[in-house]
N, C-alpha and C positions, 0 to 999 in steps of 0.2 A: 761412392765411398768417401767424397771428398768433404759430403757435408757429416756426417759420425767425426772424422778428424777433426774440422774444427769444431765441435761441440766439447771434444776432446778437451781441446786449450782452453778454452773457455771456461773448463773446470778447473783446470791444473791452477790458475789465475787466482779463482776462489778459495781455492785449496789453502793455499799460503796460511790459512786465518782460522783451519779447524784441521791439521794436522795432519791427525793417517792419509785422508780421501785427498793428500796431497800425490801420492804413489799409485794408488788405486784407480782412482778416478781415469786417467789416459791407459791402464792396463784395461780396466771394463768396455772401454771405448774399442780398443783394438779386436779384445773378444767377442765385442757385438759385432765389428765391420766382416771379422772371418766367419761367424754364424751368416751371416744374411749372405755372403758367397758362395761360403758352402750349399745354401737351401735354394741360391741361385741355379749352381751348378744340378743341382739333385732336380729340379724343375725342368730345363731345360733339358734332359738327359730323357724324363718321365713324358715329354712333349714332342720331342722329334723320333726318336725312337721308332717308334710303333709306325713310322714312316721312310725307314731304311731298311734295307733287302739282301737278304744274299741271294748271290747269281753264281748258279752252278751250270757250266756246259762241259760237254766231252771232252772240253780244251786246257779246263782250270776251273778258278775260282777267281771270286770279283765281290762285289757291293753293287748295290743300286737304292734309288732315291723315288721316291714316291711321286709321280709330277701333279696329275689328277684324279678326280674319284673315279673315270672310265678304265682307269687300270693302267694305263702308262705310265714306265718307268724309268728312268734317265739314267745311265750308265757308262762306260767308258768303250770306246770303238775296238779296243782291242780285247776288251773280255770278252767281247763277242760274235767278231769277225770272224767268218770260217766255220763257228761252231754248227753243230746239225742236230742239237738238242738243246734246250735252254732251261732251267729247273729254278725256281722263285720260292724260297722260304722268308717268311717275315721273320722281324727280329724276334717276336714272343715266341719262336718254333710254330709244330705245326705240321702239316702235312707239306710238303714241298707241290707249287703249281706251277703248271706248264705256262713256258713263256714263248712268245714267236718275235722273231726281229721286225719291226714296222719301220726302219731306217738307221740309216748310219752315216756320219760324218767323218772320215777320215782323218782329215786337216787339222781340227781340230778335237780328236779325239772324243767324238761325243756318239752316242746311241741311243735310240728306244726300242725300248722292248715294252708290250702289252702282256696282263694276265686277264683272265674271264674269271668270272665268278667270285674275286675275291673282296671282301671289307677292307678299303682304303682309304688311311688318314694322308692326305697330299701335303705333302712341305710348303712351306713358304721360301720361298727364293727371292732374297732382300738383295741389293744394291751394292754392287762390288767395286763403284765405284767411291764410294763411302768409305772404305776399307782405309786405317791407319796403321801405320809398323807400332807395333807394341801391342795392338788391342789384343783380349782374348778369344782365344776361339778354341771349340774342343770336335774333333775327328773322330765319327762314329761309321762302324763299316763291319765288316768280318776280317778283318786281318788271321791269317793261318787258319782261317776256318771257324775261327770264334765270333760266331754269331752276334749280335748285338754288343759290341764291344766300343768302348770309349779309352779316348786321349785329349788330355789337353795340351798348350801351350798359346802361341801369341802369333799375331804377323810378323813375320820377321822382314819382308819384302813385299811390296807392290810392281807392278807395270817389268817382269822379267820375261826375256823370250827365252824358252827351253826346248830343247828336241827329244821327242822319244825314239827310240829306236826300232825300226822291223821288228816283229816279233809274230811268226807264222802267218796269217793271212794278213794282219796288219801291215802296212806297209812303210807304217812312221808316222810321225806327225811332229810339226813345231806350233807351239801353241805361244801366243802372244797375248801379254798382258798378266800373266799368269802368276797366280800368289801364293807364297813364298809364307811358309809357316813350318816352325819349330812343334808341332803335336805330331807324337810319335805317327807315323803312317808305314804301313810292314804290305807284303805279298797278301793280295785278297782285299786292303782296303780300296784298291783301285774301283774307283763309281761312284763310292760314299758321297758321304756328306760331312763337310766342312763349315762349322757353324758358329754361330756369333752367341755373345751371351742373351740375348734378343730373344731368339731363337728361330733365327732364319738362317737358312743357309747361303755360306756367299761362294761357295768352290765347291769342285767335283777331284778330292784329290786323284793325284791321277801318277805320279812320281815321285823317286826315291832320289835323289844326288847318289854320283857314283862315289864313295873315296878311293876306288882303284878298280881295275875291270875285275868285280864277281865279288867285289862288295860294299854294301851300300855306306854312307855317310850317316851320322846319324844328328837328329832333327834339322836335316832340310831334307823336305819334300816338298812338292807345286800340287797347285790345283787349278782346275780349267776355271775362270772365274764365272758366276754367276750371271753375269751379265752376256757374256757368250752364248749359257745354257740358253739364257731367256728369248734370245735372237736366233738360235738352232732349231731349240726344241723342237716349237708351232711347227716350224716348217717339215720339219722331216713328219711329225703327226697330221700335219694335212696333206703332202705331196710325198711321204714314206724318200723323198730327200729334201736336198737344199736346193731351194732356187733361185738366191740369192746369198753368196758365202759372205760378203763384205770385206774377201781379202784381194789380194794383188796377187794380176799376174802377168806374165809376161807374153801367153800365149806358146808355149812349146810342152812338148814330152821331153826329159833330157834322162841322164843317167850319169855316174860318175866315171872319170876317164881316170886310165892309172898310168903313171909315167911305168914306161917298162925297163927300164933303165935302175930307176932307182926302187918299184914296188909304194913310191907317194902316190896320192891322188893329184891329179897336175891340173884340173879343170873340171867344167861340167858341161860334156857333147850335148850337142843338138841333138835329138833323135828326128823328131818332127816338128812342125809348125803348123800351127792353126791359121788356116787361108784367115786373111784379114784383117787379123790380131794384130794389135803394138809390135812385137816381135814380126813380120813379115812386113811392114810397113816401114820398120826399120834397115830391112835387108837382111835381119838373119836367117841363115840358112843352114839345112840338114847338113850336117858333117861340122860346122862352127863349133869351139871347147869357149865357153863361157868362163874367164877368168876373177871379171874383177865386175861389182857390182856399187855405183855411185864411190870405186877408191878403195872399197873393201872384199879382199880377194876369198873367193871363192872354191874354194880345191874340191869340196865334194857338193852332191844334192841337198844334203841338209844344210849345209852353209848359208847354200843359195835362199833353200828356204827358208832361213832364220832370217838374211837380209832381207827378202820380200816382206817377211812377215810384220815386220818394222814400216812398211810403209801401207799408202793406200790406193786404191783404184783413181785412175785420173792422174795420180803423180807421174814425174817422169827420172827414168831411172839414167846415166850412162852407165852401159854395157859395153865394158872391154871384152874381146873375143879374139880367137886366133884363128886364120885362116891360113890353109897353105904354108904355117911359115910366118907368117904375117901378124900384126898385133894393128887393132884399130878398136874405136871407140865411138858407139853408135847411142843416140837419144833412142828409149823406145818410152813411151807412153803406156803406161800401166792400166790394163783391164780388171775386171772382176773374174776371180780363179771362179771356173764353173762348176755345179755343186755336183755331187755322183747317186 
């Protein structure tokens, strides 16, 4: 758009010395730069489309993303975790086709699901680490059940850790790195596709901001970025999971401890320890409340996971813990979180 503006001035310039086309001229300019967006947007929309999905299971509804022509389809961990039917309509409509789960990522909220038999246009999945606050990008998914539907807006954030919350067999997830845009995204577009004017996609939106519990904020939403997809995908399509997550962990099972006193969360118990793991090497142990991780206190699981999530395999974390009564402060050397 930058180069119609200045062609713009470059009229208005000449203008000076034949009058009207002194007004005119940088109005025609403007009108030409909005047609060629608009016809931008109408192309992009006519291009990815036909490669976004609704995913219907006994559980809800969702989106999903075209990954390649063998029928694989990329979607969100929690539209489809638990479900015991999965139902695949293209955006054109259509007869709806049977989907089967071929993996799932929890951690990061990601899924494939396969269909048989059907004509599939694959998306292109561009580079999210490319991504700038302000570009455009427009969200196309089934929100409330409306099939092939579009939103636009912009980056609004880069590089955020956000948490989802439990939701039926889902167990959560914090997702890092994760991009932050202003296009409207509602119940149902979870899966979709999040796309540049390119016409690639850089995100899987996947979240609402809360403005208060039970109702959402409106335009900000996250989406699992692109480059996640692209490091998940393969693996759960060749090995149906992850065999390498590329996140950080400490080596236990915990759960959230609640002061019973006051009804807060006061820490995060040990459940188990994985023989061998950074965490057993360190000396923790079953029964230890996990308070503070490298100084940043920790009251529940997701905490913790947001803190891990921040770092990587190899680093090393201090881990405050309370024992007995006791408060001490242990190096543990961070592993790779094992995939499921």
């Amino acid at each position: 758009m930058a180069l119609p503006l200045l062609a713009g001035c470059q009229q208005t310039r000449t203008a000076r010395h034949v009058g009207s086309e002194r007004t005119t001229a940088p109005a025609m300019s403007v009108a030409a730069s909005a047609a060629q967006l608009q016809r931008q947007f109408e192309q992009v929309a006519r291009t990815v489309l036909p490669s976004v999905v609704q995913v219907t299971t006994d559980q809800g509804e969702g989106s999903g993303v075209i990954y390649d022509r063998l029928g694989h389809i990329v979607t969100n961990a929690h539209v489809v975790e638990g479900a015991s039917s999965i139902k695949v309509t293209q955006a054109s409509g259509g007869k709806p086709l049977t989907g089967r789960l071929v993996g799932l990522f929890s951690p990061d909220d990601l899924a494939v699901i396969k269909v048989d038999g059907a004509v599939v246009r694959p998306a292109v999945f561009g580079d999210s680490a490319r991504l700038r606050v302000g570009q455009i990008v427009m969200a196309m998914g089934s929100p409330l059940g409306l099939t092939g539907s579009v939103t636009d807006g912009i980056i609004s954030g880069i590089g955020r850790t956000v948490t989802a919350e439990q939701e039926g067999a889902f167990p959560g997830a914090t997702i890092s790195s994760a991009v932050q845009t202003s296009a409207a995204i509602n119940p149902g577009n979870s899966g979709g596709a999040l796309v540049t004017l390119n016409g690639q996609v850089v995100g899987i939106p996947t979240l609402i901001a809360a403005a208060s519990p039970g109702r959402a904020a409106q335009g900000i939403g996250f989406a699992v970025p692109s480059n996640t997809v692209r490091y998940i995908v393969p693996q759960l399509i060749e090995h149906g999971r992850v065999t390498n997550s590329g996140r950080a962990s400490l080596g236990v099972t915990v759960a959230t401890v609640i002061d019973q006193a006051t009804g807060d969360p006061a820490g995060v118990g040990v459940i188990s320890v994985i023989k061998g793991s950074g965490a057993a090497k360190a000396g923790i142990h079953h029964g230890d409340v996990i308070v503070t991780v490298n100084g940043t206190p920790t009251p529940t699981q997701a905490d913790l996971a947001k803190m891990l999530a921040q770092l990587k395999p190899g680093d090393t974390a201090k881990v405050t813990l309370l024992r007995g009564g006791s408060r001490r402060t242990v190096d543990v050397r961070l592993e790779v979180l094992p995939g499921t």
